[in-house]
GUSEDREN-69564 format. One record per residue: residue number from 1; x, y, z of N, C-alpha, C in turn. Coordinates in nm, 4 decimals, always signed. Layout:
# GUSEDREN-69564
{seq: NUM, nu: X, nv: Y, nw: Z, cau: X, cav: Y, caw: Z, cu: X, cv: Y, cw: Z} $
...
***
This chain:
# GUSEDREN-69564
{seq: 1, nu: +7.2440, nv: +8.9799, nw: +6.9833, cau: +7.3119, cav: +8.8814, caw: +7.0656, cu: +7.2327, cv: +8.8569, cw: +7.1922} $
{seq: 2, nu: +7.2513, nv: +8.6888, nw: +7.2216, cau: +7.1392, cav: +8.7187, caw: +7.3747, cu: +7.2462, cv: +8.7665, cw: +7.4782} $
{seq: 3, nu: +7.2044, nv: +8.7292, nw: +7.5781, cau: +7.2757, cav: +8.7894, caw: +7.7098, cu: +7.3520, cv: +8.6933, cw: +7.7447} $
{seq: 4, nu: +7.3266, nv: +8.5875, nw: +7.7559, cau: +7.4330, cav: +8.4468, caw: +7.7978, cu: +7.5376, cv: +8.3936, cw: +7.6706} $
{seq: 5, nu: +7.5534, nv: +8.4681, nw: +7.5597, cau: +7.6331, cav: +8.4404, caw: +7.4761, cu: +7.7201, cv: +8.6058, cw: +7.4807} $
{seq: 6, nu: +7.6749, nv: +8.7032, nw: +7.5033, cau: +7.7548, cav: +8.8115, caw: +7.5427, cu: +7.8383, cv: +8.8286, cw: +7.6593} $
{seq: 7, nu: +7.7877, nv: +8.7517, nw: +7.7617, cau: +7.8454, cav: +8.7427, caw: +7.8884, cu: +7.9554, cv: +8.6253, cw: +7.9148} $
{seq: 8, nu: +7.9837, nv: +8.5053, nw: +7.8123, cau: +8.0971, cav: +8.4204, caw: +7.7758, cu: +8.1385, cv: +8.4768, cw: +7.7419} $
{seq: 9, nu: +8.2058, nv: +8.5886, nw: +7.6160, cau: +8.2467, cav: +8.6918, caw: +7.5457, cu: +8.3182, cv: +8.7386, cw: +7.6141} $
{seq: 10, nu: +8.2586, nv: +8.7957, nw: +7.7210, cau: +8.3025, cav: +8.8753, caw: +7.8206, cu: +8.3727, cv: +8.8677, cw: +7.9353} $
{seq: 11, nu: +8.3453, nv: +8.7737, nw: +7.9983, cau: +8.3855, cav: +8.6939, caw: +8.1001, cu: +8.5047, cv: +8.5661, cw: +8.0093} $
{seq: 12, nu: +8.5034, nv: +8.5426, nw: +7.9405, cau: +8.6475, cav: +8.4646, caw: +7.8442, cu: +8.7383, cv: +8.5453, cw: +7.7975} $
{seq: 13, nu: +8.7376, nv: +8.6757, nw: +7.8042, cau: +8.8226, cav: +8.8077, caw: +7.7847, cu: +8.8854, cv: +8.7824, cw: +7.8848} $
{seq: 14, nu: +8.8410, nv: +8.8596, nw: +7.9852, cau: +8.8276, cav: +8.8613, caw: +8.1358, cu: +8.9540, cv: +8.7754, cw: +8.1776} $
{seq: 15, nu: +8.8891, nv: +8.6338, nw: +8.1540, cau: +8.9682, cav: +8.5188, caw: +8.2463, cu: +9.0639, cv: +8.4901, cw: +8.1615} $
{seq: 16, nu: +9.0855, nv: +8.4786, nw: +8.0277, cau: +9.2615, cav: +8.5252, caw: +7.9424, cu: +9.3170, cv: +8.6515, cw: +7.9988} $
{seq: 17, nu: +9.2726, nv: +8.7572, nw: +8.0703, cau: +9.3224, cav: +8.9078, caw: +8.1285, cu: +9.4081, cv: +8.8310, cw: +8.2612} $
{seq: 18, nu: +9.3037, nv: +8.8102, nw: +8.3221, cau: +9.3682, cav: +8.7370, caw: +8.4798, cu: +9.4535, cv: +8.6633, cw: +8.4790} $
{seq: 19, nu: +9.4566, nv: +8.5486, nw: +8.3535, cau: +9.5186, cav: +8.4694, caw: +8.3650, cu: +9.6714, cv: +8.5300, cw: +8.3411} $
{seq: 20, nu: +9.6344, nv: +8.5957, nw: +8.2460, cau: +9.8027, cav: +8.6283, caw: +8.2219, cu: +9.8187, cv: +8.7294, cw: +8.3148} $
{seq: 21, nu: +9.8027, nv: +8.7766, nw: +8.4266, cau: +9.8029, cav: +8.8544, caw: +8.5366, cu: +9.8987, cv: +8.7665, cw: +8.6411} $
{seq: 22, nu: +9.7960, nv: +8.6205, nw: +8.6457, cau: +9.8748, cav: +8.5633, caw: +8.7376, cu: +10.0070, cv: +8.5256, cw: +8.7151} $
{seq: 23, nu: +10.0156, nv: +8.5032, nw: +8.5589, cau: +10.1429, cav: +8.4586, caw: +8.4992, cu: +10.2883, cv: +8.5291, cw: +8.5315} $
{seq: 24, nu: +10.2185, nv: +8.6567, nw: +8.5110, cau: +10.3228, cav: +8.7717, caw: +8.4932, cu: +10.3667, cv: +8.7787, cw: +8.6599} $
{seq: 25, nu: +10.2857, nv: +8.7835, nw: +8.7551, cau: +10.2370, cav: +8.7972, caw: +8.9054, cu: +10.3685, cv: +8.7142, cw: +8.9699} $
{seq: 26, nu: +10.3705, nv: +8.5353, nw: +8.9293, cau: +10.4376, cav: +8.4183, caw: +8.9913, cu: +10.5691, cv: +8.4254, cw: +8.9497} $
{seq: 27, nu: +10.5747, nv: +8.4771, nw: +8.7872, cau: +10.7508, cav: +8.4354, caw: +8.7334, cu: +10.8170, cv: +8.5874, cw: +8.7468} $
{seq: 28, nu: +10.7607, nv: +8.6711, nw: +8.7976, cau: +10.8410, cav: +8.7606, caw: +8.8661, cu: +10.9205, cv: +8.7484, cw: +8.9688} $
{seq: 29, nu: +11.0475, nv: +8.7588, nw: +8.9600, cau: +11.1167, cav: +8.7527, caw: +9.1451, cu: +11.0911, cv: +8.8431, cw: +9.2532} $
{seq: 30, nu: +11.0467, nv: +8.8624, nw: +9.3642, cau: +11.0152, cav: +8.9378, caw: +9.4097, cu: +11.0976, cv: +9.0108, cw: +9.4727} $
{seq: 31, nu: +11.2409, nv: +8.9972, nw: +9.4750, cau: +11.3304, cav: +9.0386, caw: +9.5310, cu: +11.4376, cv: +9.1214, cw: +9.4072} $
{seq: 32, nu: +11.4867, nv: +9.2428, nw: +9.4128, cau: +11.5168, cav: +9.3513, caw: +9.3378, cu: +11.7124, cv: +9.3239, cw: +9.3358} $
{seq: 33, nu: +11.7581, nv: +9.2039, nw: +9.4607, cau: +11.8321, cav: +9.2277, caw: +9.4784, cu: +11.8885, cv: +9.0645, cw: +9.4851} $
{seq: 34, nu: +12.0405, nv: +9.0239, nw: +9.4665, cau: +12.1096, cav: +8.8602, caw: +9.4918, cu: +12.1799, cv: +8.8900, cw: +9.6150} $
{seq: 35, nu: +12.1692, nv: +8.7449, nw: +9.6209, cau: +12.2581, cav: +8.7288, caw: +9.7638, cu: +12.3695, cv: +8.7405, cw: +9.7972} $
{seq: 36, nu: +12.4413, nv: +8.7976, nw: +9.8844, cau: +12.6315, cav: +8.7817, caw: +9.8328, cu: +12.6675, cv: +8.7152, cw: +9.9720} $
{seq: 37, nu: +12.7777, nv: +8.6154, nw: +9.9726, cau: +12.7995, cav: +8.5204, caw: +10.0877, cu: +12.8999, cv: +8.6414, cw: +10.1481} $
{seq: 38, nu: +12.8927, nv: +8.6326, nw: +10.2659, cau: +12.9809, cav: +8.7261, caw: +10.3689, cu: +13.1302, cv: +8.6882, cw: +10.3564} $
{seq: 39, nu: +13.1713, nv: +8.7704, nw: +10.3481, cau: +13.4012, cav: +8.7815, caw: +10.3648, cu: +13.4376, cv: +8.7692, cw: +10.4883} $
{seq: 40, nu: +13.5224, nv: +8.7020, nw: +10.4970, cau: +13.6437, cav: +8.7121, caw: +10.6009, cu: +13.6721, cv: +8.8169, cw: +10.6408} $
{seq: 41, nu: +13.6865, nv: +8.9546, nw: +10.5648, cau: +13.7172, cav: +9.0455, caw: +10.6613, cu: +13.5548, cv: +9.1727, cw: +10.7106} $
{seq: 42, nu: +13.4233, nv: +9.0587, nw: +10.6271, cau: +13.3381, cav: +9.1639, caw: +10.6680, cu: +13.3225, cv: +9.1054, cw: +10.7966} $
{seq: 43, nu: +13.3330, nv: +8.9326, nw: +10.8204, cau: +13.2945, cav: +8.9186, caw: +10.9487, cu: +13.4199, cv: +8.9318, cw: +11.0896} $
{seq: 44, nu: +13.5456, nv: +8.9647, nw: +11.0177, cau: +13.6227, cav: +8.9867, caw: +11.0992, cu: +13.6253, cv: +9.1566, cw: +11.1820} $
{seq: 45, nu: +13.5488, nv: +9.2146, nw: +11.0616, cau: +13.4971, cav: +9.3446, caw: +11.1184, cu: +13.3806, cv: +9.3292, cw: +11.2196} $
{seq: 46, nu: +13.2649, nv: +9.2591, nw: +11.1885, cau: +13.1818, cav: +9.2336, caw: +11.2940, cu: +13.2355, cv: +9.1798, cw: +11.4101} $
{seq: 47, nu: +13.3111, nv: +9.0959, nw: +11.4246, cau: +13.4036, cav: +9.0547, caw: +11.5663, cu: +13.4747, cv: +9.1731, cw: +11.6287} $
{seq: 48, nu: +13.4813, nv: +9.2734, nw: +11.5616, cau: +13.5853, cav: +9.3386, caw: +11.6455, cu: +13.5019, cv: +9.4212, cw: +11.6728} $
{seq: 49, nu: +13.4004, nv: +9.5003, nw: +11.5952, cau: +13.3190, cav: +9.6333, caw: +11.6286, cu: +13.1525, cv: +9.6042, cw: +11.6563} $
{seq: 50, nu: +13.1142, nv: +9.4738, nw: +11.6765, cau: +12.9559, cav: +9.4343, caw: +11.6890, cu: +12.9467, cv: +9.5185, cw: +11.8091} $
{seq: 51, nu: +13.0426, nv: +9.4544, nw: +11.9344, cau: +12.9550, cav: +9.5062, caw: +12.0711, cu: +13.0057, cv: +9.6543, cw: +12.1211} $
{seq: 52, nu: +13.1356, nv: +9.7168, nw: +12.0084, cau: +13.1735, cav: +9.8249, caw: +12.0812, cu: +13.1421, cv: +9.9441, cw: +11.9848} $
{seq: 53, nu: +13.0631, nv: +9.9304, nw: +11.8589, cau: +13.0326, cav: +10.0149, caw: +11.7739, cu: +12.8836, cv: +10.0051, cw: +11.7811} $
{seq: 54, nu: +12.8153, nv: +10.1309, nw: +11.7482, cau: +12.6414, cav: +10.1070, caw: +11.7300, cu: +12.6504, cv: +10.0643, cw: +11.6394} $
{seq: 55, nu: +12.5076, nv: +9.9833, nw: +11.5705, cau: +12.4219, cav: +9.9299, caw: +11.4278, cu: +12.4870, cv: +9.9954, cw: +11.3275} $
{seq: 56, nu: +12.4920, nv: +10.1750, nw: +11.3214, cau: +12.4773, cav: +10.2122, caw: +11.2597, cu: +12.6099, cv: +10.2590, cw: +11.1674} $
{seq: 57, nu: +12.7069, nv: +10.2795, nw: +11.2716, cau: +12.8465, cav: +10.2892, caw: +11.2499, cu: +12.8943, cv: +10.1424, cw: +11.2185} $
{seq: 58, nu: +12.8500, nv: +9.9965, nw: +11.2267, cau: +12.8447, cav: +9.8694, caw: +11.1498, cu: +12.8395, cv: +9.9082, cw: +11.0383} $
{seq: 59, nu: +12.7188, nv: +9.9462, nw: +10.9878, cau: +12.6913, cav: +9.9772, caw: +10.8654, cu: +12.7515, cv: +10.0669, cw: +10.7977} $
{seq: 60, nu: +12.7849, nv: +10.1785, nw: +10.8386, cau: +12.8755, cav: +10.2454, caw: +10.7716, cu: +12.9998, cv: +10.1664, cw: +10.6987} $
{seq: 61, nu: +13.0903, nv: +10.0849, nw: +10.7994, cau: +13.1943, cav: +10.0248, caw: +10.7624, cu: +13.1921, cv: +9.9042, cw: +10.6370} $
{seq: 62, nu: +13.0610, nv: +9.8283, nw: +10.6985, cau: +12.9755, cav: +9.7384, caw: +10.5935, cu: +12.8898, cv: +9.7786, cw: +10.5108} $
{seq: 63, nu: +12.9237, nv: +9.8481, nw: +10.3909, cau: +12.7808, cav: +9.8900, caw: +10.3106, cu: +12.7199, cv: +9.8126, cw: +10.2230} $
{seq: 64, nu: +12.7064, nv: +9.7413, nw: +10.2027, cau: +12.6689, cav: +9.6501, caw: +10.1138, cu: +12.5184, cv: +9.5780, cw: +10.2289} $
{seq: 65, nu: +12.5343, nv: +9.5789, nw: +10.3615, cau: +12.4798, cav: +9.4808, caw: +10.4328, cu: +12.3352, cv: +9.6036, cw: +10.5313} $
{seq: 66, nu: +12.2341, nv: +9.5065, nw: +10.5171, cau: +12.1286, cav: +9.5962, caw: +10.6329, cu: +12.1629, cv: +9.5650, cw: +10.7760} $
{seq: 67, nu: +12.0418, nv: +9.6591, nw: +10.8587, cau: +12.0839, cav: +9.6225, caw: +10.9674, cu: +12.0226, cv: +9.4841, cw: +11.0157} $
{seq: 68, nu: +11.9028, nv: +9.4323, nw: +10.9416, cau: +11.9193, cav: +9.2834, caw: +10.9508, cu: +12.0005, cv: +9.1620, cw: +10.9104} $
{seq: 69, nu: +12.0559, nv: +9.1890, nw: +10.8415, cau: +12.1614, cav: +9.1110, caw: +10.7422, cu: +12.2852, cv: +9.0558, cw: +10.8731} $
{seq: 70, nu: +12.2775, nv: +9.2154, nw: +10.9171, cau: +12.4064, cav: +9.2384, caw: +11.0319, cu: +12.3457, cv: +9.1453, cw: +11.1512} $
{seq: 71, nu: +12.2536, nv: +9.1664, nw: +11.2104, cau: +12.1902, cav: +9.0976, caw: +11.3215, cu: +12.2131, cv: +8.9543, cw: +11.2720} $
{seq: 72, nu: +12.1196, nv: +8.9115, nw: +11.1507, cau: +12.1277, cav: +8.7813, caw: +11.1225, cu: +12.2547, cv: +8.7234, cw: +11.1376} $
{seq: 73, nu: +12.3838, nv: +8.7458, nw: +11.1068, cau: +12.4953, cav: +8.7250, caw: +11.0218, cu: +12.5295, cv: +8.6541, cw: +11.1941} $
{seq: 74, nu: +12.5286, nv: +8.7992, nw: +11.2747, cau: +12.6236, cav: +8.8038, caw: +11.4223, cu: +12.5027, cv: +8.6270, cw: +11.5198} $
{seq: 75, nu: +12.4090, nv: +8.6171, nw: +11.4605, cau: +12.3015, cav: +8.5706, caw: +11.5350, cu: +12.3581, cv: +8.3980, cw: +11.4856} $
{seq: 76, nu: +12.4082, nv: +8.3814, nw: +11.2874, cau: +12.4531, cav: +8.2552, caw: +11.2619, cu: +12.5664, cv: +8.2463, cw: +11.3304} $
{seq: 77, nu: +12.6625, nv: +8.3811, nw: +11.3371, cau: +12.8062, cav: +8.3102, caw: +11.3909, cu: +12.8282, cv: +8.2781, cw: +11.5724} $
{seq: 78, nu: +12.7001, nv: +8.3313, nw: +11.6306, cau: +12.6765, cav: +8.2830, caw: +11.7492, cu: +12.6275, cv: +8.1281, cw: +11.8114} $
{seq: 79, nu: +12.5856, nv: +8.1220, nw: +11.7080, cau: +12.5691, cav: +7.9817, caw: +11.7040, cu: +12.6659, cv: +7.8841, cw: +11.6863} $
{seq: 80, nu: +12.7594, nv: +7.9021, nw: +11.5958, cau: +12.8392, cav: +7.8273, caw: +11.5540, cu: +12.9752, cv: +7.8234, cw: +11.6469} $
{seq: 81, nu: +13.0121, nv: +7.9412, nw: +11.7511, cau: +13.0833, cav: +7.8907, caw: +11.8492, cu: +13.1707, cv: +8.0506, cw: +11.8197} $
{seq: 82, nu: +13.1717, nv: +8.1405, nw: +11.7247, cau: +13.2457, cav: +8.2699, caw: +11.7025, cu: +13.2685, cv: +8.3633, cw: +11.7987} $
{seq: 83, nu: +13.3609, nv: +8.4330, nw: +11.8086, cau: +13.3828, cav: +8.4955, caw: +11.9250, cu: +13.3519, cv: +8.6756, cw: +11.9082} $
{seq: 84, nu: +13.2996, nv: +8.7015, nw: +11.9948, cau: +13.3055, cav: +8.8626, caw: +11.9765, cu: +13.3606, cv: +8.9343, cw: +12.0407} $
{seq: 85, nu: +13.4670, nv: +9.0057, nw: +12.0066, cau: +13.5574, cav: +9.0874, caw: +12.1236, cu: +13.5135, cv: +9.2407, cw: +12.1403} $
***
């Protein structure tokens, strides 16, 4: 075999390898986890215990939620006019 007909061979392996690399790579979700829309009484818990409970005792009460989830959540309903007692 010469060398430039071994090295298509080789390199056309190759780039069917990658390719289905990238395939597998893009239609993966990268996220392990779905979204769940927040409750009435998870955010009625954040109103009552955001500013007088730490992060962490939040979370305790809320398990389902991180402590960004929590920040984010208190950060949309600040916006929107919500009250925190």
């Amino acid at each position: 075999m010469k060398y430039n007909k071994l090295s298509r061979i080789i390199f056309g392996r190759l780039k069917k390898v990658l390719d289905k690399c990238a395939i597998l790579e893009y239609n993966t979700p990268m996220k392990k986890y779905q979204k769940k829309p927040w409750s009435v009484s998870e955010r009625k818990l954040l109103s009552l215990y955001y500013f007088h409970a730490s992060i962490d005792e939040v979370m305790d009460m809320i398990p389902d939620r991180t402590e960004t989830a929590i920040r984010n959540q208190v950060a949309y309903l600040r916006k929107r006019g919500y009250r925190f007692k």
